[in-house]
N, C-alpha and C positions, 0 to 999 in steps of 0.2 A: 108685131113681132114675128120674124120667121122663124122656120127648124132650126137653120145657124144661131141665132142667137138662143135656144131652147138648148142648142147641144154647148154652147159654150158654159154657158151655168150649168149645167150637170158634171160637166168635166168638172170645171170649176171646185162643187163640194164635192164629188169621189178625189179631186188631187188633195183636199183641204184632208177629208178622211182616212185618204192613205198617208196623210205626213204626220198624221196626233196616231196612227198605228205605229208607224215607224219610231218617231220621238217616243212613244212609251216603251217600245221595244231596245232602243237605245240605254235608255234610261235603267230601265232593270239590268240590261248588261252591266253598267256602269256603276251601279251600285247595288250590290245584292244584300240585302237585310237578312243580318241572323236573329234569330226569333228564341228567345229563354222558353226551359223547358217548361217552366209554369208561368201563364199570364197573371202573376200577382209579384205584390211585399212581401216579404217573409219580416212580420214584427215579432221581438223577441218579448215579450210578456214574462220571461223568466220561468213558464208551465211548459208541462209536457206537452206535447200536441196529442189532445184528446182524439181526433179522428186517427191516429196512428194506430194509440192505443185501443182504441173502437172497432178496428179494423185485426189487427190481431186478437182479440178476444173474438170476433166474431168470427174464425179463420179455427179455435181453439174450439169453438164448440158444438161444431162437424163430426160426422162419423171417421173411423182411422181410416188411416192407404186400408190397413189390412182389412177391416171390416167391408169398405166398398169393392175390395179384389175378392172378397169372399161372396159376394154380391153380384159382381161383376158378371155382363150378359156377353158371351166372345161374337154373338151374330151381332149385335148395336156396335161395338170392339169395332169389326171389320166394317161396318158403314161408316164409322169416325176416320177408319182408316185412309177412304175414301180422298179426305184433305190433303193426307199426306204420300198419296201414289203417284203425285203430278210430279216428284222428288223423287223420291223413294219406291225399292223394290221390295219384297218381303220372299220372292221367292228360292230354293235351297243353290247356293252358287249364281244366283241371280247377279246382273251387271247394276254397277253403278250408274246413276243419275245426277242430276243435283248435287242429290247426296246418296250416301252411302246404301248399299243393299241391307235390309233390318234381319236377317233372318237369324236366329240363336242372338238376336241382342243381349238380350236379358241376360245377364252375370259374367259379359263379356269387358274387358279391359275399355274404357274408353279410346277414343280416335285408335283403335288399330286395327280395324278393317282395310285388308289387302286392296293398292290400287285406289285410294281417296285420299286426296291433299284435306287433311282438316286445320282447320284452323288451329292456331297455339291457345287461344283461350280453353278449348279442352286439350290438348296433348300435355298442355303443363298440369292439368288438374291428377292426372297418373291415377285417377279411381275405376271402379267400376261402374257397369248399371246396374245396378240392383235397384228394389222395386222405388225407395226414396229416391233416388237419382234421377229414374223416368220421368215420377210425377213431377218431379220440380224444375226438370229441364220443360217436361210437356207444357207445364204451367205458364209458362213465359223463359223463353231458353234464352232473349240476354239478358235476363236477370240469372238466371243459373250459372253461366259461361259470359261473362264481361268480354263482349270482340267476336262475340264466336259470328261465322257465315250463315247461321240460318237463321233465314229473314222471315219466317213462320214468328205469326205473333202470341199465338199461344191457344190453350182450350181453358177458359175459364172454369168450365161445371167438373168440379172432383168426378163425377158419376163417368161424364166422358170422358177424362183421364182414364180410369178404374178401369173402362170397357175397354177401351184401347190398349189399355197395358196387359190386360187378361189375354187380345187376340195376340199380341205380340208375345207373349206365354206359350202361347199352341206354336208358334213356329220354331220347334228345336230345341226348348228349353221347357217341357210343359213338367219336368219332375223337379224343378227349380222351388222349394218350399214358399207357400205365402206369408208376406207376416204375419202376425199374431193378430186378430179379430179384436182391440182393445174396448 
C-alpha cells in the first residue's frame, strides 16, 4: 500500500466526519426542541404540594429584612456589590450601564431614572423601593417583575441581600428609617 492510497482513506473518514457534523447541524436547525420548565408529571393526588408548603414555612422561619438590615455589614454590602458593577453604577450623577445608575435607590419611584429605557414589567408596577421591594427584586428579579430586562439570577443568602441593601443605604439615602427588627 502506498501514501496515495493512506491519504485516500483518511480523506475518506474526515469527509465521512465532516458530513454526520454537518447532517447534525442541519438537523437542530430544522427542528429546535422546546424543553418544559420541569422535567416531570404533575399528578394531581388532590393534596397540597407539601414541598411548596415546606418551602414557605422554611422561608417564615428566618430572621426579618429588618433584623438582618440591622445586622447588616455595608464593607460585605459593597463586595456583593461587586456582581452587580458589571451593570450598574452606584456613583452620585453617575452614567448609566446595562442598567441604571443605583445611587439614592432606595425610596426612589421605580423605573424613573433619567436616561434608562426600562422595561414595562416595572414602569407598570408604579411602586417604590423601599427596603421589601429590594429584597424581593435582589432575590430573584423575574420572579419580582414578570418580563423585566435583568438577566441577574438572583442572591439567594437573606444575609447577602441585607449587606447589599445596607451599602446601597450609604449611598444617598442613609437617613431612610430601617424596618422594625421583628
Amino acid at each position: 500500500m502506498n501514501s496515495f492510497e493512506l491519504n485516500k482513506i483518511a480523506g475518506a473518514v474526515l469527509g465521512a466526519a465532516l458530513a454526520v457534523v454537518v447532517v447534525n447541524a442541519v438537523a437542530d436547525i430544522a427542528i429546535s426542541p422546546s424543553y418544559p420548565e420541569k422535567v416531570a408529571y404533575v399528578i394531581d393526588t388532590g393534596k397540597e404540594d407539601s414541598s411548596a408548603a415546606s418551602t414557605a414555612v422554611a422561608a417564615d422561619d428566618g430572621p426579618s429584612l429588618g433584623a438582618l438590615l440591622a445586622s447588616a455589614d455595608v464593607g460585605k454590602g459593597e463586595k456583593v456589590f461587586k456582581k452587580c458593577s458589571s451593570c450598574h453604577t452606584v456613583e452620585e450623577g453617575g452614567k448609566n450601564k446595562i442598567g441604571p445608575n443605583l445611587y439614592a435607590v432606595l425610596g426612589k419611584q421605580m423605573a424613573t431614572h433619567a436616561g434608562f429605557s426600562y422595561s414595562s414589567a416595572l414602569t407598570d408596577m408604579g411602586a417604590e423601593w423601599t427596603y421589601e421591594n429590594l429584597d424581593a427584586f435582589l432575590k430573584k428579579p423575574k420572579d419580582f417583575a414578570k418580563g423585566t430586562k435583568m438577566s441577574f439570577a438572583g442572591l439567594k443568602k437573606p444575609t447577602d441581600r441585607a449587606n447589599l441593601i445596607a451599602y446601597l443605604r450609604t449611598l444617598g439615602t442613609a437617613d431612610t428609617p430601617l424596618p422594625a427588627a421583628n
